[in-house]
C-alpha positions as semicolon CSV with decimal commas, in nm:
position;residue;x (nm);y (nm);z (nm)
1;X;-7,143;17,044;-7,582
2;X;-6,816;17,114;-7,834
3;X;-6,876;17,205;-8,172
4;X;-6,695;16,965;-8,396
5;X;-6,503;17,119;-8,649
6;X;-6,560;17,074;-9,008
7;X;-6,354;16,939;-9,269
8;X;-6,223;17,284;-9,409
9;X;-6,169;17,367;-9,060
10;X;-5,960;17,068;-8,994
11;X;-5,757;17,151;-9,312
12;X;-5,695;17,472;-9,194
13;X;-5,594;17,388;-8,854
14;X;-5,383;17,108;-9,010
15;X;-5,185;17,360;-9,155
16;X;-5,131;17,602;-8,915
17;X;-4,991;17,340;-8,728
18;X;-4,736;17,210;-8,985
19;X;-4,660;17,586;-9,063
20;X;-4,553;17,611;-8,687
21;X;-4,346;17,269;-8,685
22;X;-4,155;17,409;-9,002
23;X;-4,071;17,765;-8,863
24;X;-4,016;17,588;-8,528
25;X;-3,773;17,346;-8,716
26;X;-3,561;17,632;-8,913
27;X;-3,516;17,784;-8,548
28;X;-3,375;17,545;-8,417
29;X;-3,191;17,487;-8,771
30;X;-3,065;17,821;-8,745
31;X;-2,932;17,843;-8,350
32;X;-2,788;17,521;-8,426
33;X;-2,616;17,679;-8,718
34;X;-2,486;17,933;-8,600
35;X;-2,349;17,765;-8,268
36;X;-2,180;17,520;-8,458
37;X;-1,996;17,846;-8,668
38;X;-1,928;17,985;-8,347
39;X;-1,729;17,667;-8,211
40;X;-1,534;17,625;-8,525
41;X;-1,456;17,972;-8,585
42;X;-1,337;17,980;-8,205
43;X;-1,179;17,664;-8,298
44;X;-1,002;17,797;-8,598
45;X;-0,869;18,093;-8,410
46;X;-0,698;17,923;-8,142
47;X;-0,477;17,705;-8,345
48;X;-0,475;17,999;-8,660
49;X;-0,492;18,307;-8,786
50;X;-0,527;18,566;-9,088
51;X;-0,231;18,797;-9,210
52;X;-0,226;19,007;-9,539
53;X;0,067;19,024;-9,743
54;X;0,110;19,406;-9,744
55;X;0,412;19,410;-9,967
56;X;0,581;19,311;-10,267
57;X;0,897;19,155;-10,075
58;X;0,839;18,816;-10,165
59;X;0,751;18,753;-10,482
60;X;0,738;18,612;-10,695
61;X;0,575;18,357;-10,420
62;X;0,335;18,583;-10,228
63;X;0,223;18,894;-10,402
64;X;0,055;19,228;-10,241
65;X;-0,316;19,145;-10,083
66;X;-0,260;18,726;-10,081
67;X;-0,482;18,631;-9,762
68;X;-0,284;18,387;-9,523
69;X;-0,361;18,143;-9,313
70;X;-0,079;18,090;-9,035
71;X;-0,053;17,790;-8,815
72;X;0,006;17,929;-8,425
73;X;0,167;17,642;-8,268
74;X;0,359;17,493;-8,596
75;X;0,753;17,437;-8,515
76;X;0,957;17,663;-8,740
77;X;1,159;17,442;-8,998
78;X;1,372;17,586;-9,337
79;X;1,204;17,771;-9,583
80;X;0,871;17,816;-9,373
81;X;0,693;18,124;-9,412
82;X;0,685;18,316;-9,106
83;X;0,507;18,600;-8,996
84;X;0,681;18,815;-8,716
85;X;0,715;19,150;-8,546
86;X;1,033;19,344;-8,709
87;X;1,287;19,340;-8,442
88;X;1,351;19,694;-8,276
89;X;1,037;19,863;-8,477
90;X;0,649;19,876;-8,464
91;X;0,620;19,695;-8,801
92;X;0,518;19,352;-8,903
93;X;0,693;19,158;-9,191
94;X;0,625;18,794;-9,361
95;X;0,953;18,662;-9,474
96;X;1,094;18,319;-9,539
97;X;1,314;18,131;-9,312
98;X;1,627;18,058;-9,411
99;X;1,872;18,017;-9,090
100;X;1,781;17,783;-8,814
101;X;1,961;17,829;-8,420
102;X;2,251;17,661;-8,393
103;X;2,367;17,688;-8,799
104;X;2,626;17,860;-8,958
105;X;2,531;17,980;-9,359
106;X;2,658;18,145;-9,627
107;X;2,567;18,255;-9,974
108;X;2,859;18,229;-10,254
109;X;2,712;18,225;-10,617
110;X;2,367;18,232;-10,597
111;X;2,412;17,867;-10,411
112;X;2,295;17,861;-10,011
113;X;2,524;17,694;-9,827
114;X;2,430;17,525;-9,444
115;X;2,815;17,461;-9,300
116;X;3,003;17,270;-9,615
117;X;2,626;17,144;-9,722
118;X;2,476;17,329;-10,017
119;X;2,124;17,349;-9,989
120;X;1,869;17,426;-10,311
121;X;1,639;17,706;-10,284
122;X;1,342;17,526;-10,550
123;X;1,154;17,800;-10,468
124;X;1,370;18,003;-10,656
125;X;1,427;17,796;-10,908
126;X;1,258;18,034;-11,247
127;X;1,453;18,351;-11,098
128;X;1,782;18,159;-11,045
129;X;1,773;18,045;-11,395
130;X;1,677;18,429;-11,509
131;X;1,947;18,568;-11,344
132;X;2,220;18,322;-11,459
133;X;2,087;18,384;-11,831
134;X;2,091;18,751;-11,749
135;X;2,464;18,774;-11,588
136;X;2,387;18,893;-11,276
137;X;2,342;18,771;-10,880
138;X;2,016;18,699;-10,732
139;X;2,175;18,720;-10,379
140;X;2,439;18,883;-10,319
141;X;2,726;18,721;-10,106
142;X;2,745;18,716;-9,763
143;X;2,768;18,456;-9,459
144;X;2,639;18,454;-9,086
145;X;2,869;18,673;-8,975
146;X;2,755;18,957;-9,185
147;X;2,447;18,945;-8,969
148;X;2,359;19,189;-8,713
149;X;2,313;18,941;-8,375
150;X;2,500;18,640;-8,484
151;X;2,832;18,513;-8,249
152;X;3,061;18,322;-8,340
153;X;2,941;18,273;-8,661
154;X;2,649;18,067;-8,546
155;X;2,267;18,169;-8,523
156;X;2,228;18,156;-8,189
157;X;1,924;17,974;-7,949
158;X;1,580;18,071;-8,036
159;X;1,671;18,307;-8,362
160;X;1,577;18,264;-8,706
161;X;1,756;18,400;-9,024
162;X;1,546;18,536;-9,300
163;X;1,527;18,633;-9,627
164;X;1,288;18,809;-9,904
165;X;1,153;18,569;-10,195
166;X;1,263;18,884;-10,394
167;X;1,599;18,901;-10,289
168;X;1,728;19,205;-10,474
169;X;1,410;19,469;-10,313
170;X;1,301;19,301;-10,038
171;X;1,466;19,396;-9,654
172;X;1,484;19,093;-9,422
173;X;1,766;18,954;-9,171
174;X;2,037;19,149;-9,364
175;X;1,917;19,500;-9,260
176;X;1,770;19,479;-8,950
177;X;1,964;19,123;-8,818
178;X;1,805;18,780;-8,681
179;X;1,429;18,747;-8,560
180;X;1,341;18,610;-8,252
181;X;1,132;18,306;-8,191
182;X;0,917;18,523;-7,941
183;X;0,876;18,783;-8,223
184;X;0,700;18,513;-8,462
185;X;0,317;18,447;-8,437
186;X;0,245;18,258;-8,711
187;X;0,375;18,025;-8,961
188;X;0,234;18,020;-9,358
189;X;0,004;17,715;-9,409
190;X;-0,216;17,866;-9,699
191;X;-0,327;18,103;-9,902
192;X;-0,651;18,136;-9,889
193;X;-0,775;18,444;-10,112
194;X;-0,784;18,518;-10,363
195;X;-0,980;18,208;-10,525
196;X;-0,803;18,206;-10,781
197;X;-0,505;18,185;-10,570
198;X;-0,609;17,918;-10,303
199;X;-0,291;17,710;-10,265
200;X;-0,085;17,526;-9,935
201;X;0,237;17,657;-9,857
């Protein structure tokens, strides 16, 4: 014959049982958890990726240790922040695109211009005004042609121009020529750290 079990007894078994649906619950919370992080991180990583701003080339825009987010798949359009291999060297650079394939540019006065079409660089805009207060040229003069890898004046098929936000420190397309599409890996959608500089590009 079973003993029946008291009423402390019952309380007690009552409660081991709830303590086992609870720790069996945050289990399954937890795996769930983390394979949900796991899909969106592998998620995230497909379409994007992180790159550190290592320099001081393009401020005043990006400054030294902004965290990026770059878009993998995003088609390259003017004044995109790109992030590429240096052409002919081991190093990596984020620079701004200025020249699309297929254009011819020039600079005369501080004014971009895209064949006979001048183009405003808003992102500019305070330093512009500083320099024209100040007497002196933000960027200094040149056209396509001055470019190492340009013919016939044009940017050819799959190359990108580009430039440093700081124009008169940073190196870019006029010291070591045009980038190749194959050389970029990412295009600028974010920054993303610091907090306190959390902003879309």
């Amino acid at each position: 014959m079973k003993k029946r079990l008291n009423q402390q007894q019952l309380q007690l078994l009552a409660q081991s049982i709830r303590k086992k649906r609870r720790r069996r619950y945050l289990q399954d919370l937890f795996v769930t958890f983390g394979i949900f992080v796991t899909v969106v991180m592998g998620v995230f990583f497909i379409f994007f990726q992180i790159q550190t701003v290592n320099d001081f080339s393009m401020l005043p825009n990006l400054q030294a240790g902004d965290r990026l987010i770059l878009g993998k798949y995003k088609e390259i359009e003017r004044f995109d922040i790109v992030a590429f291999q240096i052409p002919g060297r081991k190093q990596q650079s984020i620079r701004r695109v200025i020249g699309l394939p297929g254009e011819e540019l020039r600079y005369h006065e501080d004014i971009l211009y895209v064949g006979t079409r001048e183009i405003p660089e808003r992102f500019l805009s305070d330093d512009l005004v500083a320099a024209k207060d100040k007497a002196y040229q933000l960027t200094p003069d040149f056209t396509t042609s001055d470019i190492r890898g340009v013919k016939n004046q044009r940017i050819p098929a799959d190359y990108y121009l580009v430039l440093a936000d700081n124009r008169s420190f940073g190196v870019d397309s006029r010291d070591y020529g045009l980038v190749p599409k194959e050389n970029i890996f990412g295009v600028g959608a974010a920054i993303f750290l610091p907090v306190s500089r959390m902003t879309q590009l």
